[in-house]
DOMI-222917 format. One line per 8 residues: number of its first residue (from 0); their letters; for each residue x, y, z of N, C-alpha, C, O. Coordinates in steps of 0.2 Angstrom, whole numbers. Layout:
REM DOMI-222917
NUM> a> X,Y,Z,X,Y,Z,X,Y,Z,X,Y,Z; ... $
REM end
This chain:
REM DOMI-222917
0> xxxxxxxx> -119,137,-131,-123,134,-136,-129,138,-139,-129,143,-136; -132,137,-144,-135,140,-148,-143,142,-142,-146,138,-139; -143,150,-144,-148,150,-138,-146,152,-130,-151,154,-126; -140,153,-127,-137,152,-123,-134,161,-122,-131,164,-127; -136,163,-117,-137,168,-114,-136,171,-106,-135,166,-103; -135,175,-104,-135,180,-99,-140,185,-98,-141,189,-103; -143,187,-94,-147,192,-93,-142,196,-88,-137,195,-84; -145,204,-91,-139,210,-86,-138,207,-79,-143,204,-76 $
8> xxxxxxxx> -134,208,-76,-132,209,-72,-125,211,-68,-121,214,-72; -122,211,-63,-117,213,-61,-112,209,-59,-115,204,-57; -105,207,-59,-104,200,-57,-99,203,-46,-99,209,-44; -96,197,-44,-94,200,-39,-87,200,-40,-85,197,-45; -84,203,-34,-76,205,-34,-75,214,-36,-78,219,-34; -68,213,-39,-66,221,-43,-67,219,-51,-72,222,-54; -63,214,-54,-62,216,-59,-66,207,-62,-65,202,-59; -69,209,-69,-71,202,-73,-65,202,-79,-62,207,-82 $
16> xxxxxxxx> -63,195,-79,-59,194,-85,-63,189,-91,-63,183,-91; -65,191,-96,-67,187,-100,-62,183,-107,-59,186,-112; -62,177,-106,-55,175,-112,-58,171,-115,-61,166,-113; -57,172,-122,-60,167,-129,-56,162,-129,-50,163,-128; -59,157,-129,-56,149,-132,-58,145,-137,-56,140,-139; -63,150,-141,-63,146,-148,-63,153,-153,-61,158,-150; -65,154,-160,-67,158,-164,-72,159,-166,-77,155,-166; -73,165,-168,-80,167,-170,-82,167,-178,-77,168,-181 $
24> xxxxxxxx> -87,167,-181,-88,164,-187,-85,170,-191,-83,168,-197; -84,175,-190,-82,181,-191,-73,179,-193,-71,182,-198; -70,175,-191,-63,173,-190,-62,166,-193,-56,164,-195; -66,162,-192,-65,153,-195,-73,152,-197,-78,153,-193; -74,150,-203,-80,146,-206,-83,140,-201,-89,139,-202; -79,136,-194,-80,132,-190,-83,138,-184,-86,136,-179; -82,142,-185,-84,147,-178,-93,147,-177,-97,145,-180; -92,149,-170,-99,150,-168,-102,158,-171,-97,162,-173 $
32> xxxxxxxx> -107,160,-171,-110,167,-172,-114,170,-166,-116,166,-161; -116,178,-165,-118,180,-161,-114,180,-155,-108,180,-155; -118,179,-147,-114,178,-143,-107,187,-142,-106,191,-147; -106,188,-137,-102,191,-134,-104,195,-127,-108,193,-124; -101,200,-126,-102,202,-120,-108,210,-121,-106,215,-124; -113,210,-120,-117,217,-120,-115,221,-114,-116,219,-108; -112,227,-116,-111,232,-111,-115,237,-111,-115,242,-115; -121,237,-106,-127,242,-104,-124,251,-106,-127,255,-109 $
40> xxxxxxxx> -117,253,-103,-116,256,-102,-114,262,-111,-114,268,-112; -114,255,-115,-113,257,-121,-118,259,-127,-116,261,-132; -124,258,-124,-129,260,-125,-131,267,-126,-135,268,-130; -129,272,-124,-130,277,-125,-127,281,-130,-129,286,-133; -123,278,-132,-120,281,-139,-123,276,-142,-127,273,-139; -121,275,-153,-122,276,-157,-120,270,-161,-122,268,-166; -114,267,-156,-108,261,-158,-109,257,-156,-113,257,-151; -105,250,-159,-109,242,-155,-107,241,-147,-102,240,-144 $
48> xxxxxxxx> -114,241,-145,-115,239,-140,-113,230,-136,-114,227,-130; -110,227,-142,-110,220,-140,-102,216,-142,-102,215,-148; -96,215,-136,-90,216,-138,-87,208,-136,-89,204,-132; -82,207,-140,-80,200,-138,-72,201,-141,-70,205,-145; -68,198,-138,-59,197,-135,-59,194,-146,-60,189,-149; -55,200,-147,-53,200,-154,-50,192,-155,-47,192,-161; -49,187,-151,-47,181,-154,-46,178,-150,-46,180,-144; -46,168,-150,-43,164,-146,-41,167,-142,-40,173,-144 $
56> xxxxxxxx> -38,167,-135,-33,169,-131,-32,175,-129,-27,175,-125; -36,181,-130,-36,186,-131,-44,187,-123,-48,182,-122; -46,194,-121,-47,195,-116,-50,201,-117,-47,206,-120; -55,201,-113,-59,209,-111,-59,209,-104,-61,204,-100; -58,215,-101,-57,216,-94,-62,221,-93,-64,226,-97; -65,220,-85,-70,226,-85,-70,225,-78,-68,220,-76; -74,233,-73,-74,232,-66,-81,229,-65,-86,232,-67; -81,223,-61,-89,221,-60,-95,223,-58,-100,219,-58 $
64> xxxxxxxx> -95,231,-57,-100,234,-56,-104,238,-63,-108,242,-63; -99,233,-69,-102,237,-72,-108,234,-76,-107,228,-78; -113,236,-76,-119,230,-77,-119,227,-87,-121,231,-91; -118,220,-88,-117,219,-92,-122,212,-95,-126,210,-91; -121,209,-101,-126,202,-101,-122,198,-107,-119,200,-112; -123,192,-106,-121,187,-113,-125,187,-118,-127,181,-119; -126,190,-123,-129,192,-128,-129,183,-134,-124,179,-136; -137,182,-134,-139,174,-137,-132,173,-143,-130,176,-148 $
72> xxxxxxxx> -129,168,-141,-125,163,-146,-133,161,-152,-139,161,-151; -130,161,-159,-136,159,-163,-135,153,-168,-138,150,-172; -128,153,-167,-127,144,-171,-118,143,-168,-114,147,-168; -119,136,-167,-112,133,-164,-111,135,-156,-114,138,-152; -107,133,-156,-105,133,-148,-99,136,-147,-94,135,-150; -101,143,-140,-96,148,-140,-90,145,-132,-93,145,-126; -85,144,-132,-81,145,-127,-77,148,-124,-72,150,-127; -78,150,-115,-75,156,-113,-72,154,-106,-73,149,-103 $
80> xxxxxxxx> -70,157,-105,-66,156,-97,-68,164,-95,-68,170,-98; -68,163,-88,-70,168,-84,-68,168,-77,-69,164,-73; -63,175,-75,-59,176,-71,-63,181,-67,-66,186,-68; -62,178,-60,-65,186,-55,-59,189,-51,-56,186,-46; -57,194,-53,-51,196,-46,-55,201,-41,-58,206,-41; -52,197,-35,-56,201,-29,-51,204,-26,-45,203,-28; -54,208,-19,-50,206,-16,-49,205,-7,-54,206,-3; -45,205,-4,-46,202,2,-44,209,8,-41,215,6 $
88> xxxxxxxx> -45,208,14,-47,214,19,-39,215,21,-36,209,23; -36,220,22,-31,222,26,-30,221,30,-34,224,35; -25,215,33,-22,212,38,-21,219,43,-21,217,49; -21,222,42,-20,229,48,-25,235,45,-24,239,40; -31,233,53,-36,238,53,-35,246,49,-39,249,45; -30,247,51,-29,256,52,-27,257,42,-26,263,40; -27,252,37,-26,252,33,-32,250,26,-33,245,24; -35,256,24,-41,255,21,-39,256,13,-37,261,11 $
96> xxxxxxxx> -41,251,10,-37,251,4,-45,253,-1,-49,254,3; -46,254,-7,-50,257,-11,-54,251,-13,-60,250,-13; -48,247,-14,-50,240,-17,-57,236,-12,-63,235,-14; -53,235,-7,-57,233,-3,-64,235,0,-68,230,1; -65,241,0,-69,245,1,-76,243,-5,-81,242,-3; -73,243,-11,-78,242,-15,-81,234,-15,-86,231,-17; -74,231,-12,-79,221,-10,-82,221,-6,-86,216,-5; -84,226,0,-84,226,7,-92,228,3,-97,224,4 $
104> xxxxxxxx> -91,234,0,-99,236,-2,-102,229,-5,-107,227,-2; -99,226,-11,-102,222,-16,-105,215,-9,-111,213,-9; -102,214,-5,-102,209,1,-109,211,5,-114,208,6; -107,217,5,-115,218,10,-121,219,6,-126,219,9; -121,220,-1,-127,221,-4,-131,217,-4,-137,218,-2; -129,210,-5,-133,203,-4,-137,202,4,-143,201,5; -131,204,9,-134,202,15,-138,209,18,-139,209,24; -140,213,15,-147,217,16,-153,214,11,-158,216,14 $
112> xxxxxxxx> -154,211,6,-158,209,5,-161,205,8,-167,203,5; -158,203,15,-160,196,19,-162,202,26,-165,198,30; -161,206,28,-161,212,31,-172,215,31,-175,215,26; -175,215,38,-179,219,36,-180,227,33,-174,229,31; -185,232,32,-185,234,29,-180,241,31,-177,244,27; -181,242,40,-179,246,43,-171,245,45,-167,249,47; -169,239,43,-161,237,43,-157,237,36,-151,238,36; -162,236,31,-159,236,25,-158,241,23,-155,241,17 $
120> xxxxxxxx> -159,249,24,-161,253,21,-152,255,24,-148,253,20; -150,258,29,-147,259,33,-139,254,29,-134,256,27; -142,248,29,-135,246,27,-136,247,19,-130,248,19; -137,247,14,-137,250,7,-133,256,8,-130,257,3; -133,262,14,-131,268,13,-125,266,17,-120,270,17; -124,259,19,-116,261,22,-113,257,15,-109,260,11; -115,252,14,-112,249,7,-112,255,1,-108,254,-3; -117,260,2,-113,265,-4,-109,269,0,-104,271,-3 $
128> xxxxxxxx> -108,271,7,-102,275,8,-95,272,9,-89,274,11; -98,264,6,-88,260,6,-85,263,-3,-80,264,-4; -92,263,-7,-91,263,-14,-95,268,-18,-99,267,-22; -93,275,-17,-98,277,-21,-97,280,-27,-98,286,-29; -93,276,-31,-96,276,-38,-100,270,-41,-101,269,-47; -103,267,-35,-107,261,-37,-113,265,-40,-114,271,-38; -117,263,-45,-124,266,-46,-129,263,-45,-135,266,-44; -127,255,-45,-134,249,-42,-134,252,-32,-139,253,-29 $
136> xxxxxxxx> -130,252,-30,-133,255,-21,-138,260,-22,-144,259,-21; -135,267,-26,-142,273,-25,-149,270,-29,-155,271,-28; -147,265,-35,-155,264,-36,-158,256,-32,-164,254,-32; -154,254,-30,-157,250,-22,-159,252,-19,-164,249,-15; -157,259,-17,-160,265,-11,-167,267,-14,-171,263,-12; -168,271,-18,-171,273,-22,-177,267,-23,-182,268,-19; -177,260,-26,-185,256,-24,-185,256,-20,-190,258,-18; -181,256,-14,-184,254,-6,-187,259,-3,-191,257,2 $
144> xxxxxxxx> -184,267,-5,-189,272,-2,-195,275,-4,-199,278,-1; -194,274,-12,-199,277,-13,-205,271,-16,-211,274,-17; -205,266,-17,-210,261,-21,-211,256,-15,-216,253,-15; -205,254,-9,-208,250,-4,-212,252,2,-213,247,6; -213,258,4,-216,259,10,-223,261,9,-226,259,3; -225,263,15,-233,265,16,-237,270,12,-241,273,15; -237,272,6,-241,276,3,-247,279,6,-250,284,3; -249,276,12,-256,281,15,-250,284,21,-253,288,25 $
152> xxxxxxxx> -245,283,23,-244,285,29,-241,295,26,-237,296,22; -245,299,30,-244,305,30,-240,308,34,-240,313,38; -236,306,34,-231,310,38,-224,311,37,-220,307,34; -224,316,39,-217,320,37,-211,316,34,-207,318,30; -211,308,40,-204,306,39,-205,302,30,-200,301,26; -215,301,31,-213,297,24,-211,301,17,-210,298,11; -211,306,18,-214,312,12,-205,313,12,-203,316,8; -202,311,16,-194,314,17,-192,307,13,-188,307,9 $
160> xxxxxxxx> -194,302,15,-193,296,12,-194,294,4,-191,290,0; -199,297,2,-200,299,-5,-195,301,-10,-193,299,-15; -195,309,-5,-189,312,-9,-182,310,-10,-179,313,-14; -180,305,-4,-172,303,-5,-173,297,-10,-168,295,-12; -176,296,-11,-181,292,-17,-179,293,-22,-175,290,-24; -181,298,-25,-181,302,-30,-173,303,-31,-172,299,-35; -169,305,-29,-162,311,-25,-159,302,-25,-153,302,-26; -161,297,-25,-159,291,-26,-155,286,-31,-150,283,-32 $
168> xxxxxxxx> -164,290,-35,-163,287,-45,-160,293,-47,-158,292,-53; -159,298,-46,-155,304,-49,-149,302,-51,-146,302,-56; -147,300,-43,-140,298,-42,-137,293,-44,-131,294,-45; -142,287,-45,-140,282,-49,-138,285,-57,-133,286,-59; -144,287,-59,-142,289,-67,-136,293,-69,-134,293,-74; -134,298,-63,-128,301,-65,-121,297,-67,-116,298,-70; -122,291,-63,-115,288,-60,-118,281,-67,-113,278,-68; -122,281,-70,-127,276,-74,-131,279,-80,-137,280,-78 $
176> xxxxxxxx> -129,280,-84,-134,286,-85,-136,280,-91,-142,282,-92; -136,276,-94,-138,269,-97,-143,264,-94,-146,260,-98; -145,263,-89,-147,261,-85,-155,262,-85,-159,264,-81; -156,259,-91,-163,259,-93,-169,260,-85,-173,265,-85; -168,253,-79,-171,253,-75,-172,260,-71,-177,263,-69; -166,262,-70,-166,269,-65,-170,273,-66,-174,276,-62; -168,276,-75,-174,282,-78,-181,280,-77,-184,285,-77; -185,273,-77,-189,270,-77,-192,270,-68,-198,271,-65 $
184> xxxxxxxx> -185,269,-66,-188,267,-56,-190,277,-55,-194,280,-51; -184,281,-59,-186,289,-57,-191,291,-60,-195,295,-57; -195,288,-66,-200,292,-69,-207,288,-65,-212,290,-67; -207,283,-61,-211,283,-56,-212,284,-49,-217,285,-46; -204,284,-46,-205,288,-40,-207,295,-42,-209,299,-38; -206,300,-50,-207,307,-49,-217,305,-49,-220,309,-45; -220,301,-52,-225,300,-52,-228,299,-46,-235,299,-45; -225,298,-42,-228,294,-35,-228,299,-30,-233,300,-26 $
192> xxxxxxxx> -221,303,-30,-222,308,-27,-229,313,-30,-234,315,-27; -227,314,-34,-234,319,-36,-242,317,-33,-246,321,-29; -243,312,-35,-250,308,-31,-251,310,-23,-255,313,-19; -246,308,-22,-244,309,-13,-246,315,-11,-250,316,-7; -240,319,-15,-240,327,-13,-249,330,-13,-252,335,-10; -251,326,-19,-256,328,-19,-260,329,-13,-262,334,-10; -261,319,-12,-265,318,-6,-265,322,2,-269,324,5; -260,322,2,-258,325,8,-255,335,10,-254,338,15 $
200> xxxxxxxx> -257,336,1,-257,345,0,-252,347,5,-252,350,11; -245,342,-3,-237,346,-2,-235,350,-8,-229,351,-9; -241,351,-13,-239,353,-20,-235,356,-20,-230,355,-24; -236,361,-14,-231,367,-14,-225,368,-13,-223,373,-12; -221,359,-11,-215,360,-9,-215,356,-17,-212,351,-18; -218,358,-21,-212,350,-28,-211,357,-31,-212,363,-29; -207,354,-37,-204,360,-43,-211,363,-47,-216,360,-48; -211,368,-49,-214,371,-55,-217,365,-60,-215,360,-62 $
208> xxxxxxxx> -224,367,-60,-225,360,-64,-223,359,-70,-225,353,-72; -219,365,-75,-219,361,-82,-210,359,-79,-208,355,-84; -206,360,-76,-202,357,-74,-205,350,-71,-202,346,-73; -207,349,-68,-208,341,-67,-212,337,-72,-213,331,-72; -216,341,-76,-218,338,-81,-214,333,-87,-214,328,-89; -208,341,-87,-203,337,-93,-198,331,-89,-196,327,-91; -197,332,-83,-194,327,-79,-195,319,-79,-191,314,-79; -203,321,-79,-204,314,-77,-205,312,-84,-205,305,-85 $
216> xxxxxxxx> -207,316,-90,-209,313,-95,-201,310,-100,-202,305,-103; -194,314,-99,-190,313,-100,-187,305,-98,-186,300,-101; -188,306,-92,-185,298,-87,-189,292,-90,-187,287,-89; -197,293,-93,-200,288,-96,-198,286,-101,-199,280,-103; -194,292,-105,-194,292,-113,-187,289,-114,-185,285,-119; -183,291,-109,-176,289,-109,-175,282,-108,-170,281,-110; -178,277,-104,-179,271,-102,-182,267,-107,-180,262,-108; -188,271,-111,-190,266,-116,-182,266,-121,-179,261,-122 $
224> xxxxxxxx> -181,271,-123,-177,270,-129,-172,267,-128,-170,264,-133; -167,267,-121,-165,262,-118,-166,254,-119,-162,250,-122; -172,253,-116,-175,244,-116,-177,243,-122,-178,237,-123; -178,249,-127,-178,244,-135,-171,243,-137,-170,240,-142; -167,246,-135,-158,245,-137,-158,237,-134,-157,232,-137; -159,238,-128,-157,231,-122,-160,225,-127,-157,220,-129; -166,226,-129,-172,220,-131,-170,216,-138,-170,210,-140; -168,224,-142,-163,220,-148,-158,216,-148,-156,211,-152 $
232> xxxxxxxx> -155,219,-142,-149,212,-142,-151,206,-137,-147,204,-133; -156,204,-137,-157,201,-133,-157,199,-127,-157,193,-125; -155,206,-121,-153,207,-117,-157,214,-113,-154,220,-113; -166,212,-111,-169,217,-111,-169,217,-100,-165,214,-97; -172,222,-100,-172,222,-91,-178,221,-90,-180,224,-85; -184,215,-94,-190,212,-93,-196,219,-91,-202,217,-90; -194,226,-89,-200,228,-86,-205,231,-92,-202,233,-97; -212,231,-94,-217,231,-97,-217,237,-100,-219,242,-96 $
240> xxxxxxxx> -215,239,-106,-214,247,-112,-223,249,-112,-225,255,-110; -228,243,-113,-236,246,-112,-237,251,-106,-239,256,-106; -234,248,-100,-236,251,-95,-235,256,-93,-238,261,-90; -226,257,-95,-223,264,-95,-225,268,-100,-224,274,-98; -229,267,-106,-232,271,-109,-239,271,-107,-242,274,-111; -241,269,-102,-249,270,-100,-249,272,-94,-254,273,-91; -243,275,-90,-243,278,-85,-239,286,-87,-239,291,-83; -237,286,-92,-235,294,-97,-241,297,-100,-243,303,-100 $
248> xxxxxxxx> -246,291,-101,-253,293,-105,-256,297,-98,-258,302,-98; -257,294,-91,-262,296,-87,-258,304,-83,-260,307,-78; -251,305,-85,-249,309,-84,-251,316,-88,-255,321,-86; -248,315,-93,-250,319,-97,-258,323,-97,-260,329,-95; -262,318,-97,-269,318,-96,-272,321,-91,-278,324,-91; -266,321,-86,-272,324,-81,-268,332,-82,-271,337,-79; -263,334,-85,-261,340,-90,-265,341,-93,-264,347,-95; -269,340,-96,-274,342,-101,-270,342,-109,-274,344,-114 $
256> xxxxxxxx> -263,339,-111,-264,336,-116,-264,330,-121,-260,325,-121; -270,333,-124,-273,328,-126,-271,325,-132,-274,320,-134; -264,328,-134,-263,325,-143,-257,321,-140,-255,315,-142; -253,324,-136,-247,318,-130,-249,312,-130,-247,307,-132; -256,313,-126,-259,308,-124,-261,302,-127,-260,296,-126; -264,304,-133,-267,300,-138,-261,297,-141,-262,291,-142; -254,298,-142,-249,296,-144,-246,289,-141,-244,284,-144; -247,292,-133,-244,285,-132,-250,281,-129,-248,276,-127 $
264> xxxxxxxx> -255,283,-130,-261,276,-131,-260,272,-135,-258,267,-133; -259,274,-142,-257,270,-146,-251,267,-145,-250,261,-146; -247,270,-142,-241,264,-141,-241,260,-136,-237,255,-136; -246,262,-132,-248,255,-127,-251,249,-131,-249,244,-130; -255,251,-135,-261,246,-139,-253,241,-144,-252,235,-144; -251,247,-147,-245,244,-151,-242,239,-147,-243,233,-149; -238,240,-141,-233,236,-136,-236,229,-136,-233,223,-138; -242,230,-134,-247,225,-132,-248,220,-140,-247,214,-139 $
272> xxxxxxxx> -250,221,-144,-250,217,-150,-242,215,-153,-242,209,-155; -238,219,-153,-231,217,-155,-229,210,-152,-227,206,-155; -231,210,-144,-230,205,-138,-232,198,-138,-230,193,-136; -241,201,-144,-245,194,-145,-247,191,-136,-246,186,-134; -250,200,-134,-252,195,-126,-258,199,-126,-259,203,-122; -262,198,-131,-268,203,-131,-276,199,-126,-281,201,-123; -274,195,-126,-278,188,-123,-276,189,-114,-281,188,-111; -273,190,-113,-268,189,-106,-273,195,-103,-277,200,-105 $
280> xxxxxxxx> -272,192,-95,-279,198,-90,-276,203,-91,-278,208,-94; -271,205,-87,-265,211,-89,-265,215,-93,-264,221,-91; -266,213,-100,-266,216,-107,-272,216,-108,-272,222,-107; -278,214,-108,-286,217,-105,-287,221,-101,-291,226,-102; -284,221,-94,-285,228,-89,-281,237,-97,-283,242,-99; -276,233,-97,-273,241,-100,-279,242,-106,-282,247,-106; -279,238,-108,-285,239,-115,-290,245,-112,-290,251,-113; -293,241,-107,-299,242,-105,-298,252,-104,-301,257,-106 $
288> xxxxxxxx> -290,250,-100,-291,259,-98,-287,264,-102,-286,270,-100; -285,260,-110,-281,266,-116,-290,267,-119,-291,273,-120; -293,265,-119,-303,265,-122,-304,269,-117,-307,275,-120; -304,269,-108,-308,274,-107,-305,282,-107,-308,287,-106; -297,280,-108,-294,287,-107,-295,289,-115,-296,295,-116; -296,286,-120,-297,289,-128,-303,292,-128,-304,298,-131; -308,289,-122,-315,289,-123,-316,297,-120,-320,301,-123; -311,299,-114,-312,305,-109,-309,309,-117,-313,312,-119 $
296> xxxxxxx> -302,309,-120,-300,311,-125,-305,317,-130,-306,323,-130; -309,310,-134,-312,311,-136,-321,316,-135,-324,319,-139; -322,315,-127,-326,319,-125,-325,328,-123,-329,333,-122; -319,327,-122,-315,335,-119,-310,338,-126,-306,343,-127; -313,335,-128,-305,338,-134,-307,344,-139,-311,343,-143; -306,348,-139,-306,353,-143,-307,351,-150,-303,347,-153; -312,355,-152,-312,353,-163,-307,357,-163,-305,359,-168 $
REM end
């Protein structure tokens, strides 16, 4: 119905079958408009990113891992049937089929979610060694080692835990490389590492800095232009464009440039007014800190 939607996600099994049951306005005057399947993956090219079964009766197939959304119906009511093909464990052990393998992964991912932290970690890496062309396992890996642990703890094993972090969202994006989240979850673990490294004076094991510079400013840049593709179709990954541009500003900044910097203040300020959340405590704390980072700007800057 009008209005009716999906947000990204993944479905379970091997394969999704999507079959039309009515037409699209594009094909009958009585048809619904809008509506179809957004495939994330198509996102990085140029071409439409939002796909639907050429007619009544007709069908799009895809493997369930690939991350997709139901893009908003905008007038009339659309009808579909939806098929999961799974599949089931080989009747004889010694027989390990591929198929399987990838339900076996998709099966365990849910049941580490309910998993502590030191258990869930462990099972995420056996669920990617059932399937590793999945890209959602490395970037599950990836928040849980690098953004859910101890940040004061100094030792070695966490600084080790950081970086498979990182070596995480790498991995995810290679096997995902549309995956707005990932470039987004890497250009904060590269951020996080860096603070770290700092505190605890490991500078000297990170990359060259103008190589992690453009690293992490890339994975920012590549994630925003991303989630404004996602947002148009109606089908964003909800994480905040102000803050991922207010956290490129304090990067930059502490680089000393200062004309980068000033650019994406304004687009925090922009984000923030487009949103109409200028009122919101949230949107006051950012305020507060694009003013005093303009303010440092404007007292260190070179005429």
């Amino acid at each position: 119905r009008i209005g009716a939607a999906q947000p990204l996600h993944q479905d379970g099994g091997i394969y999704s079958v999507n079959i039309a049951l009515n037409e699209h306005k594009d094909d009958s005057e009585n048809g619904f408009t809008g509506g179809g399947t957004f495939f994330e993956a198509l996102t990085v090219g140029d071409g439409d990113y939002i796909k639907r079964p050429s007619a009544p009766g007709h069908a799009i197939i895809h493997k369930t891992t690939q991350r997709h959304a139901g893009a908003p119906t905008t007038s009339g009511v659309r009808d579909i049937l939806v098929i999961f093909l799974t599949a089931r464990q080989p009747e004889k052990p010694e027989i390990e089929e591929a198929t399987w393998r990838v339900e076996r992964a998709m099966r365990l991912t849910p049941l580490a979610k309910e998993l502590t932290r030191d258990e869930l970690i462990p099972c995420l890496k056996l669920a990617a060694s059932n399937d590793p062309t999945s890209h959602a396992l490395p970037y599950a890996l990836g928040v849980h080692l690098s953004q859910e642990g101890d940040m004061n703890d100094p030792s070695d094993e966490r600084w080790e835990e950081i970086c498979q972090g990182v070596k995480s969202f790498e991995r995810s994006i290679v096997l995902n490389p549309a995956d707005a989240r990932a470039h987004y979850g890497l250009g904060m673990a590269l951020s996080e590492r860096h603070k770290y490294a700092m505190r605890t004076r490991r500078m000297h094991l990170l990359p060259p800095p103008q190589e992690a510079a453009e690293s992490l400013i890339n994975s920012f840049e590549t994630a925003i232009r991303l989630e404004i593709k996602c947002d148009e179709a109606g089908c964003s990954n909800g994480f905040n464009l102000a803050d991922v541009y207010l956290t490129l500003s304090d990067f930059v900044l502490r680089l000393k440039n200062f004309e980068l910097a000033r650019t994406y203040l304004n687009q925090v300020e922009e984000c923030i007014k487009r949103e109409g959340n200028t009122n919101e405590d949230w949107a006051q704390s950012m305020l507060q800190q694009v003013s005093a980072m303009l303010g440092y700007i404007n007292e260190h800057e070179t005429p």
